[in-house]
Backbone as XML, in Angstrom:
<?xml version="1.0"?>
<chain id="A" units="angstrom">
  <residue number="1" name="UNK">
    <atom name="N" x="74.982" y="66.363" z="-5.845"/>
    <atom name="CA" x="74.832" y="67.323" z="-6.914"/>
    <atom name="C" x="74.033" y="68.505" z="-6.379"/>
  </residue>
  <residue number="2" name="UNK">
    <atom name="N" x="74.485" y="70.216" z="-6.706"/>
    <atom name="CA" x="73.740" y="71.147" z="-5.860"/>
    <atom name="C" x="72.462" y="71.474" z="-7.200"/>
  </residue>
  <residue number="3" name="UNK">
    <atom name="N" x="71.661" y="72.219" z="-6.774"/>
    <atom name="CA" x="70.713" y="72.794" z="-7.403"/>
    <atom name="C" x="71.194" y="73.933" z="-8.611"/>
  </residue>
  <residue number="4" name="UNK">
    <atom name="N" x="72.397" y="74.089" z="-8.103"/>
    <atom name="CA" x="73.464" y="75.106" z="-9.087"/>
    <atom name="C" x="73.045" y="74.852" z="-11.018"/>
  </residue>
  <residue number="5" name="UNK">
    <atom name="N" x="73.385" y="75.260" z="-11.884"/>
    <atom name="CA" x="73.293" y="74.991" z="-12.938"/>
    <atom name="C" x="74.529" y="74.572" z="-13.633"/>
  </residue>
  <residue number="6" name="UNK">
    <atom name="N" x="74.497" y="73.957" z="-14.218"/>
    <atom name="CA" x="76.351" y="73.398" z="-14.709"/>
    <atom name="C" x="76.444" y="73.367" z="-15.835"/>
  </residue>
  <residue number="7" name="UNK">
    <atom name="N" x="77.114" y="74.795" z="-17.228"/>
    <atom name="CA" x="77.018" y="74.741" z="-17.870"/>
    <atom name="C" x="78.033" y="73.679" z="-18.949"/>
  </residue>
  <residue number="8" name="UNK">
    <atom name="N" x="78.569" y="73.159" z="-18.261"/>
    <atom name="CA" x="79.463" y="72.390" z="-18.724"/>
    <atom name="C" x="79.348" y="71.292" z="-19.244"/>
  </residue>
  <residue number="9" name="UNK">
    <atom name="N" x="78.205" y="70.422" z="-17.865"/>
    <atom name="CA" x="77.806" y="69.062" z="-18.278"/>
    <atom name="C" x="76.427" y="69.467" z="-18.917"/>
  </residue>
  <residue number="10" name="UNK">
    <atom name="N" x="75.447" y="70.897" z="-19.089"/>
    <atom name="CA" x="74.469" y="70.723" z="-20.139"/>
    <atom name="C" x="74.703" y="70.873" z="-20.878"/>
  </residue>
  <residue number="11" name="UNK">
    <atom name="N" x="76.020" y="71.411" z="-21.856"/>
    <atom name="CA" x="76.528" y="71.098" z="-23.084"/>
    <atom name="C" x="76.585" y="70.100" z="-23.270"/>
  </residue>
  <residue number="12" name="UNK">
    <atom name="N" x="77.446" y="69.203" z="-22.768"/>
    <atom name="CA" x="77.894" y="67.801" z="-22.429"/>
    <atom name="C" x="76.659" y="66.913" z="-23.053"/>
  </residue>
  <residue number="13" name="UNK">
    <atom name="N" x="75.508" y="67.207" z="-22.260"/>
    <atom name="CA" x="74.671" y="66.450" z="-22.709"/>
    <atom name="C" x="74.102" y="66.786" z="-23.305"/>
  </residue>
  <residue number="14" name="UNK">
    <atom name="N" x="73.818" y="67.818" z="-23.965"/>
    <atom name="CA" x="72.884" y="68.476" z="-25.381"/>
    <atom name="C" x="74.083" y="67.899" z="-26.376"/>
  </residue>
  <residue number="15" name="UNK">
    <atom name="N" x="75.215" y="67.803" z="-26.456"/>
    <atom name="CA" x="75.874" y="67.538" z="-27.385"/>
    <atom name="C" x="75.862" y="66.112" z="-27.790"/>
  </residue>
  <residue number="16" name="UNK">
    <atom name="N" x="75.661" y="65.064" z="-26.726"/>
    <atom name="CA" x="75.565" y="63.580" z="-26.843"/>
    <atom name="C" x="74.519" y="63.334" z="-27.269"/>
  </residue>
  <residue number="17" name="UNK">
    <atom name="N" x="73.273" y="63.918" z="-26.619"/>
    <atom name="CA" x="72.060" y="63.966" z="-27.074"/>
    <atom name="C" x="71.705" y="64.177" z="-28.731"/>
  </residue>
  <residue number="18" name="UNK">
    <atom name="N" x="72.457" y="64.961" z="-28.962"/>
    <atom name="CA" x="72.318" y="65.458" z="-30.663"/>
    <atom name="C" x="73.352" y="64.954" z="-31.316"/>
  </residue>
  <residue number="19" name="UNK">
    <atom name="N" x="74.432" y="64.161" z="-30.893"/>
    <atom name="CA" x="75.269" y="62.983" z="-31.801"/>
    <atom name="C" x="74.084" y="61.603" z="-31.915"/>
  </residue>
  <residue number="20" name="UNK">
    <atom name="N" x="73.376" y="61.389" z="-30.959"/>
    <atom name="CA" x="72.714" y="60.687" z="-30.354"/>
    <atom name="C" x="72.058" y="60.188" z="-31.800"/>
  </residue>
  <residue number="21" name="UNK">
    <atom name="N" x="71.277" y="61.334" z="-32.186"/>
    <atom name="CA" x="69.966" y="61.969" z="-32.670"/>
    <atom name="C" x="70.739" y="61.689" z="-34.400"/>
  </residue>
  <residue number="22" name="UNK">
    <atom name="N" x="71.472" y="62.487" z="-34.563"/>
    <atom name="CA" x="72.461" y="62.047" z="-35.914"/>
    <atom name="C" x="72.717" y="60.882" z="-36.143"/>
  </residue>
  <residue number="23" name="UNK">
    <atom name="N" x="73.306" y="59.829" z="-35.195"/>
    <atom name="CA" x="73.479" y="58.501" z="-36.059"/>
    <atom name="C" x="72.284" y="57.842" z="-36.311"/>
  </residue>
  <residue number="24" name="UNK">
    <atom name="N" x="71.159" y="58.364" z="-35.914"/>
    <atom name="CA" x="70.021" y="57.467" z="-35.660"/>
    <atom name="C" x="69.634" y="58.257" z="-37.337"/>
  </residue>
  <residue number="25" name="UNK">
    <atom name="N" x="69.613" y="59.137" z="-37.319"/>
    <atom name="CA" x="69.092" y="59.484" z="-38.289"/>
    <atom name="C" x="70.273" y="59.408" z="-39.744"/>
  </residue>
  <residue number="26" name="UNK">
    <atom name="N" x="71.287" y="59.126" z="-39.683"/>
    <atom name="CA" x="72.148" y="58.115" z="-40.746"/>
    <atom name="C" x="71.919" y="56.845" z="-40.694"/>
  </residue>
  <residue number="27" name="UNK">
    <atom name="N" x="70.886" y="56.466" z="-40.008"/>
    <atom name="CA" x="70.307" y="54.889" z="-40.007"/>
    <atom name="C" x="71.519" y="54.252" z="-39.528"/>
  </residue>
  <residue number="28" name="UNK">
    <atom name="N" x="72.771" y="54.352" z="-38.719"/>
    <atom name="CA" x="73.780" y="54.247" z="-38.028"/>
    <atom name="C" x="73.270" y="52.881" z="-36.787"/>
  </residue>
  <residue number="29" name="UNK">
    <atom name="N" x="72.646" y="53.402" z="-36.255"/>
    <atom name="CA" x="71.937" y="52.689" z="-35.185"/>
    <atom name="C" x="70.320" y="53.394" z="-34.679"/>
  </residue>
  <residue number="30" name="UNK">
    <atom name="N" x="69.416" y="52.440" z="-34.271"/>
    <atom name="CA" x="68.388" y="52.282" z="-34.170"/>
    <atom name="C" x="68.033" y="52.712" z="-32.458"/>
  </residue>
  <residue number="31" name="UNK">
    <atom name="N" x="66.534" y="52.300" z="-32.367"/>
    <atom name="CA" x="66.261" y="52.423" z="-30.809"/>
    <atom name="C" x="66.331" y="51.672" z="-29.388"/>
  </residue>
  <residue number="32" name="UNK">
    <atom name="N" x="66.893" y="50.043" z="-30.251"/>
    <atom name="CA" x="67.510" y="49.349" z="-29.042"/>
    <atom name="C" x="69.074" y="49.453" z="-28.735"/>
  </residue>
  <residue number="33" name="UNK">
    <atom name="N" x="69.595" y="50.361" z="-29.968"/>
    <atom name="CA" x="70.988" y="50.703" z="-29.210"/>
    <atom name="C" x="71.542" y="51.577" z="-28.494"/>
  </residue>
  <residue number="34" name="UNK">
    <atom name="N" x="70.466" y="52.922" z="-28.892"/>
    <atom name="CA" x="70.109" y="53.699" z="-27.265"/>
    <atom name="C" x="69.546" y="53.196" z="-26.566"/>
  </residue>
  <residue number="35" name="UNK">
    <atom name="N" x="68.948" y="52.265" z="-26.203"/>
    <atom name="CA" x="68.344" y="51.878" z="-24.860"/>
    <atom name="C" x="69.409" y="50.843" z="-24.456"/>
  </residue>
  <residue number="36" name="UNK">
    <atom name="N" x="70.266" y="50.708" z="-25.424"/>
    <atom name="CA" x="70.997" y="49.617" z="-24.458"/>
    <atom name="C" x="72.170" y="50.119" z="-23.811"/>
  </residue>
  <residue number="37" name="UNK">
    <atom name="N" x="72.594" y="51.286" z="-24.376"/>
    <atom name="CA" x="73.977" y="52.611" z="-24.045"/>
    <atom name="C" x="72.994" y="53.309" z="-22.922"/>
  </residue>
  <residue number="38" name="UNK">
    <atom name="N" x="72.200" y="53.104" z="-22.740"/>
    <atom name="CA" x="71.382" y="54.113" z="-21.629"/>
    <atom name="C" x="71.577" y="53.539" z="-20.344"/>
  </residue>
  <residue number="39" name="UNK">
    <atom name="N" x="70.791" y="52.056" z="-20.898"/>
    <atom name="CA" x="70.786" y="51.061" z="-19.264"/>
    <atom name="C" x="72.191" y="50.722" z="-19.073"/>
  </residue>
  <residue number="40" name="UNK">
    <atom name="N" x="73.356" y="50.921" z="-20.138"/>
    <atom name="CA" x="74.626" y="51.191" z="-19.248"/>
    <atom name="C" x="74.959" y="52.027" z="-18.383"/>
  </residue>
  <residue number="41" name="UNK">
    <atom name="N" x="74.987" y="53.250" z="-19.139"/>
    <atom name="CA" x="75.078" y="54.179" z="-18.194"/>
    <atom name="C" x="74.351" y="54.393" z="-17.180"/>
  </residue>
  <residue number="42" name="UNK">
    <atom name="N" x="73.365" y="54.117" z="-16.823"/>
    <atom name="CA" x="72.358" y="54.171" z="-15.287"/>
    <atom name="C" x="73.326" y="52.839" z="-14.596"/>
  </residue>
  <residue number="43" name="UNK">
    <atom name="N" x="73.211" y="51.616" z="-15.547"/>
    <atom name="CA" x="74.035" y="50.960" z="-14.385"/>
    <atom name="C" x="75.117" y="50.918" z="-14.117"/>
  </residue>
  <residue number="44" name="UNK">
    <atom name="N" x="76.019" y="52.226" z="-14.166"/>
    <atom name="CA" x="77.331" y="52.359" z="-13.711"/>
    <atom name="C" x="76.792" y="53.511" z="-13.207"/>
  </residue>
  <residue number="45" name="UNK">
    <atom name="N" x="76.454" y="54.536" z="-13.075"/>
    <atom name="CA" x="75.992" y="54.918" z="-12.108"/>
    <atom name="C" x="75.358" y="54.686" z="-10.872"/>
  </residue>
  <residue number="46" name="UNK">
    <atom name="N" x="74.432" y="53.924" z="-10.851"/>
    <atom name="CA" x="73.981" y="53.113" z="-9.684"/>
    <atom name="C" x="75.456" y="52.158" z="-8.876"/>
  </residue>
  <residue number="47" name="UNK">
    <atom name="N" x="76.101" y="51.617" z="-9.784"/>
    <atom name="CA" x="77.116" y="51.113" z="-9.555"/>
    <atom name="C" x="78.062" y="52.011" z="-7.954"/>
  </residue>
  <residue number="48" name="UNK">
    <atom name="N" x="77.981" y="53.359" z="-7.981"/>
    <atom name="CA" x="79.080" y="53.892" z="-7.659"/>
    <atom name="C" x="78.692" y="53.678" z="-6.230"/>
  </residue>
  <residue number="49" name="UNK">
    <atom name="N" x="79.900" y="54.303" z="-5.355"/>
    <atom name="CA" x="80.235" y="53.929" z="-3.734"/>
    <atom name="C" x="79.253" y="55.307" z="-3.668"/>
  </residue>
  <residue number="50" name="UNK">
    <atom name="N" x="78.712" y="54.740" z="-2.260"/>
    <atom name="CA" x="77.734" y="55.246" z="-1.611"/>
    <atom name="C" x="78.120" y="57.025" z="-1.379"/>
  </residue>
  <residue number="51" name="UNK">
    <atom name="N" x="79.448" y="57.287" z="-1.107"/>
    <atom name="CA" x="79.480" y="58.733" z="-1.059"/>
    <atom name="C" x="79.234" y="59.640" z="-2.191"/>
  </residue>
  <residue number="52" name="UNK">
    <atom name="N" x="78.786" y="59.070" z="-3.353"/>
    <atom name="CA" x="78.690" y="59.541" z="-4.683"/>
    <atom name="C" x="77.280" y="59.406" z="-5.283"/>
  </residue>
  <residue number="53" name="UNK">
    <atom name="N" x="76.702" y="58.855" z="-4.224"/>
    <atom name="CA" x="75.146" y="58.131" z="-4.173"/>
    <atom name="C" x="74.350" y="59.700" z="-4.424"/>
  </residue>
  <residue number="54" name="UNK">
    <atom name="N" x="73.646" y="60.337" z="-3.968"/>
    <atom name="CA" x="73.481" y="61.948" z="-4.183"/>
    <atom name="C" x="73.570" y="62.342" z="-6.135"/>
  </residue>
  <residue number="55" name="UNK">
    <atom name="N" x="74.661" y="62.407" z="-6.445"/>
    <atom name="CA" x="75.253" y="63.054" z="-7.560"/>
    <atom name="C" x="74.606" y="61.684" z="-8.727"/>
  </residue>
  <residue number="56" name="UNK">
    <atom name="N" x="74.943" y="60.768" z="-8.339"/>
    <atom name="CA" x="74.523" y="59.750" z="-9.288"/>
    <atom name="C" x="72.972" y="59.216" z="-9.497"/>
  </residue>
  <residue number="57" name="UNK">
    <atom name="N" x="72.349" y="59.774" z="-8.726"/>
    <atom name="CA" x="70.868" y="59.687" z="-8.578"/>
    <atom name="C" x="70.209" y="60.678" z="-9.164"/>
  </residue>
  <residue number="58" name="UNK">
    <atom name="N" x="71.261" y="61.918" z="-9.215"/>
    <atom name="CA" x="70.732" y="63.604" z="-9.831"/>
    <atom name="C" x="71.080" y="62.911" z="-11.857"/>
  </residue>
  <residue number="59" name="UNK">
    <atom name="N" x="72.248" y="62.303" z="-11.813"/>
    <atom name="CA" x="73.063" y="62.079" z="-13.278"/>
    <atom name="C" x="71.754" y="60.849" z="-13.596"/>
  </residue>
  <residue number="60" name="UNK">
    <atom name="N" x="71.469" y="59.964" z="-13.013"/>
    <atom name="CA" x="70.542" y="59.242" z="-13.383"/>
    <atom name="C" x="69.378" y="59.600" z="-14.199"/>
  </residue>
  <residue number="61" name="UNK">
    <atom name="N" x="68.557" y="60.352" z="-12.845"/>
    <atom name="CA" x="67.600" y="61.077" z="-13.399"/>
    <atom name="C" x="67.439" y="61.894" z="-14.712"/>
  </residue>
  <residue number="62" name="UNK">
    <atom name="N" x="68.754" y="62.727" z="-14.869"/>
    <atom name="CA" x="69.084" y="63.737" z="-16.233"/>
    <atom name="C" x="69.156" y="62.424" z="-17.244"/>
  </residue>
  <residue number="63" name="UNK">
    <atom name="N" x="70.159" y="61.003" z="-17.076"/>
    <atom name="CA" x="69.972" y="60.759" z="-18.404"/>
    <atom name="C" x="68.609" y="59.815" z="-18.506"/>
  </residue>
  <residue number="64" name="UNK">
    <atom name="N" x="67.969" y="59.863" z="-17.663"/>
    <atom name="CA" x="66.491" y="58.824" z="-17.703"/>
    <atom name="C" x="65.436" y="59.803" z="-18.665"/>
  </residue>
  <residue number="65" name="UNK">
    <atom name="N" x="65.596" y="61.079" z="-18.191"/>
    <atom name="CA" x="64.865" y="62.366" z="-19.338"/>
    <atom name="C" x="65.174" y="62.667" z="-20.587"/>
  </residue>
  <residue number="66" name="UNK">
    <atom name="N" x="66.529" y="62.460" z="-20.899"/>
    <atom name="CA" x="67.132" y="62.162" z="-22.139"/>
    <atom name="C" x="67.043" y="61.270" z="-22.814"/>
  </residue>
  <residue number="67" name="UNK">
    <atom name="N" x="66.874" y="59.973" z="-21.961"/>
    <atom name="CA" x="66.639" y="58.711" z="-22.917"/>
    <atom name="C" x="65.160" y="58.878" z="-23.370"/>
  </residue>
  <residue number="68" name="UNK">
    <atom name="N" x="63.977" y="58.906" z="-22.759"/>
    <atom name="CA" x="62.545" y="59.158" z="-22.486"/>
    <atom name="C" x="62.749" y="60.136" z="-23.995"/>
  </residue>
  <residue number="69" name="UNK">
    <atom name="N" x="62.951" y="61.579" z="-23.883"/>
    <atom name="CA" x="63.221" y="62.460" z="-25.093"/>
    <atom name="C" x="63.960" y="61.839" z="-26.197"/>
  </residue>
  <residue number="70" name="UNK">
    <atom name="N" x="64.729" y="60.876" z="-26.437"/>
    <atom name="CA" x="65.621" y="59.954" z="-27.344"/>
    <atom name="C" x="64.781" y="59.250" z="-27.801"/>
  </residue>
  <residue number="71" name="UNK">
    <atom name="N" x="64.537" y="58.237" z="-27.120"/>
    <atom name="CA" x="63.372" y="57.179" z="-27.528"/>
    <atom name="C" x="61.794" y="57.674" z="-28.042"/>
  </residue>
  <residue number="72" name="UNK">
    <atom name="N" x="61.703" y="58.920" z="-27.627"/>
    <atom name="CA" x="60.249" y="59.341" z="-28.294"/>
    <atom name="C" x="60.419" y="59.870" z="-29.663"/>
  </residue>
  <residue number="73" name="UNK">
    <atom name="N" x="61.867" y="60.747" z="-30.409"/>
    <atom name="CA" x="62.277" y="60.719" z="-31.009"/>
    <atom name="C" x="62.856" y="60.347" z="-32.057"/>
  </residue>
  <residue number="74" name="UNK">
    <atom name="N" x="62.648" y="58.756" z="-31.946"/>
    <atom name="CA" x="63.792" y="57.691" z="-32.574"/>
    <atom name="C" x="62.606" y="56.318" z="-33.146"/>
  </residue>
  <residue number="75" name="UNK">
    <atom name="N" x="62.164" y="56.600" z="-34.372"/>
    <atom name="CA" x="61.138" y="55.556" z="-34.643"/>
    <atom name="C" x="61.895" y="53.824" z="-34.648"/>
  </residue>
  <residue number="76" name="UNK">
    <atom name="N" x="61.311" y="53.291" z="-33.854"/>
    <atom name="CA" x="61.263" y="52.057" z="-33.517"/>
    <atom name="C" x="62.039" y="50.915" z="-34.844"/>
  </residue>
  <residue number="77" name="UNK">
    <atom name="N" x="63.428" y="50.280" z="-35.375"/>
    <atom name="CA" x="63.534" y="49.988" z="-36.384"/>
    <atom name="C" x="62.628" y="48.594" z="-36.480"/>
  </residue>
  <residue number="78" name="UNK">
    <atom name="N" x="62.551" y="47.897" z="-37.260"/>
    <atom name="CA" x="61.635" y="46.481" z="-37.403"/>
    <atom name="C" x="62.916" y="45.495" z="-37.894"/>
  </residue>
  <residue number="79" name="UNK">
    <atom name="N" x="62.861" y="44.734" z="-37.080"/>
    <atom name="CA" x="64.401" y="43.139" z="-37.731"/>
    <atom name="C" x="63.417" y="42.575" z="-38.841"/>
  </residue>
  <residue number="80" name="UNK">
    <atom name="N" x="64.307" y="41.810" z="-39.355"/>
    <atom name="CA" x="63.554" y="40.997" z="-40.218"/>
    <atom name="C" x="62.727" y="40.404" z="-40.092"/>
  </residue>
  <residue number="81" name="UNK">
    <atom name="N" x="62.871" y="39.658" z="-38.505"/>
    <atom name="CA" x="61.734" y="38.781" z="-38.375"/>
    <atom name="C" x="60.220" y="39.328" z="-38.190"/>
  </residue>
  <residue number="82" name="UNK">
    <atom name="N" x="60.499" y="40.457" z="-37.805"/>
    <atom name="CA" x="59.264" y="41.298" z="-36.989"/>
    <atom name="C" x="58.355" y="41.951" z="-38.822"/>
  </residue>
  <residue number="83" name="UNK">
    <atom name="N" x="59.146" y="41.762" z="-39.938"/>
    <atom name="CA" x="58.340" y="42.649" z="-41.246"/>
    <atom name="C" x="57.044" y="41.215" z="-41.773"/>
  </residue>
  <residue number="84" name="UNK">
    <atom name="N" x="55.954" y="41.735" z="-42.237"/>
    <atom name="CA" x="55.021" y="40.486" z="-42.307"/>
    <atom name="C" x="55.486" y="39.791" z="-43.720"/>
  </residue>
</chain>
C-alpha cells in the first residue's frame, strides 16, 4: 500500500463505519458484533499470500483504528445474565 491517499477506499470506509454506527444505534446489533465482524476481517487479512503482506498490514491497521473509534462509540450492551 503507497503513502498515496485513496479516495475511494476512505469513502469505503467512512461509509461502513457510519452503517456501522446506525445499526448500533437501531439497537440492531451491539458491541460484540462489531468486534466479532472486525476480528474477521483482520483475520482474512492476515490470512493473505505473502505478496499482499505490505497492503494487508496497511488495511489492518486502518480497520484496527476504526474498530478502536467503533467500540469507543458503541456503549457496551448487558445479556441477561450480566443485569443484577
Amino acid at each position: 500500500m503507497t503513502d498515496k491517499a485513496d479516495p475511494a477506499g476512505m469513502a469505503a470506509l467512512l461509509l461502513v463505519e457510519s452503517l456501522m454506527l446506525a445499526l448500533v444505534e437501531a439497537g440492531l446489533i451491539g458491541q460484540d458484533e462489531i468486534a466479532g465482524t472486525i476480528e474477521d476481517v483482520l483475520a482474512t487479512h492476515r490470512a493473505l499470500p505473502e505478496r499482499d503482506r505490505a497492503t494487508a498490514e496497511a488495511a489492518a491497521r486502518l480497520v484496527t483504528r476504526t474498530a478502536d473509534r467503533l467500540l469507543g462509540a458503541v456503549p457496551r450492551r448487558r445479556k441477561s445474565r450480566d443485569r443484577p
